[in-house]
Residue, then its C-alpha position, 0 to 999 in steps of 0.5 A: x492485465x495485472x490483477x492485485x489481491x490485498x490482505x492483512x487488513x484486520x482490527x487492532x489496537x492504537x500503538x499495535x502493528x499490521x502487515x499487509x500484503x498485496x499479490x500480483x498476477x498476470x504481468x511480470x511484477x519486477x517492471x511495475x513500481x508499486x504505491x499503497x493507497x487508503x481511503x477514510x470513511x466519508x474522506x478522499x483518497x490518499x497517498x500513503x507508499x510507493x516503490x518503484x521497480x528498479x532501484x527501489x526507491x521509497x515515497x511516503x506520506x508525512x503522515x505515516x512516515x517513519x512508521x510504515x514501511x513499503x517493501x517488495x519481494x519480487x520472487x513472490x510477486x508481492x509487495x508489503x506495507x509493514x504498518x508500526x504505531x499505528x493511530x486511530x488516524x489510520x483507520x481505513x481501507x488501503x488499496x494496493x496499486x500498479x504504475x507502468x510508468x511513475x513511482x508517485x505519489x498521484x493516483x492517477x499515474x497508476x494503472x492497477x488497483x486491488x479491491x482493497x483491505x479493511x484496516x481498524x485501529x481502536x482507541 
């Protein structure tokens, strides 16, 4: 099993920057495409990232694209969600999660979740 641990998460200001970081354990960490995840109060969850384990090809979500940014370093077992201009919209916990088999934007695909990290971005 893979266990997921996010952190970065944190209150800060319309137009500031967060990065989050999500570390891996138990399986090796360069076969799993990685994808982030939030969930708004009162709201469903949503895609916002992915990354796959070979080539490293990037998905995002229109509402954050161009703004975030997904990446990995696999020596460290960590993948990153570097999050610039960030909007009140944002608000929200962000889950990391693992896929064996898809890097996608379904929730379903993935295999793996983290508990999850609190993001606040104030008006």
């Amino acid at each position: 099993q893979v266990q997921l641990v996010e952190s970065g998460g944190g209150l800060v200001q319309a137009g500031g920057s967060l990065r989050l970081s999500c570390a891996a354990s138990g399986r090796t960490f360069s076969s799993y495409n990685m994808g982030w995840f939030r969930q708004a109060p009162g709201k469903e969850r949503e895609f916002v990232a992915t990354i796959s384990w070979g080539a490293g090809s990037t998905i995002y979500a229109d509402s954050v694209k161009g703004r975030f940014t997904i990446s990995r370093d696999n020596a460290k077992s960590t993948v990153y969600l570097q999050m610039n201009s960030l909007k009140p919209a944002d608000t929200a916990v962000y889950y990391c999660a693992a896929s064996q088999t898809s890097w996608t934007r379904r929730d379903y695909d993935y295999d793996y979740w983290g508990q999850g990290t609190q993001v606040t971005v104030s008006s």
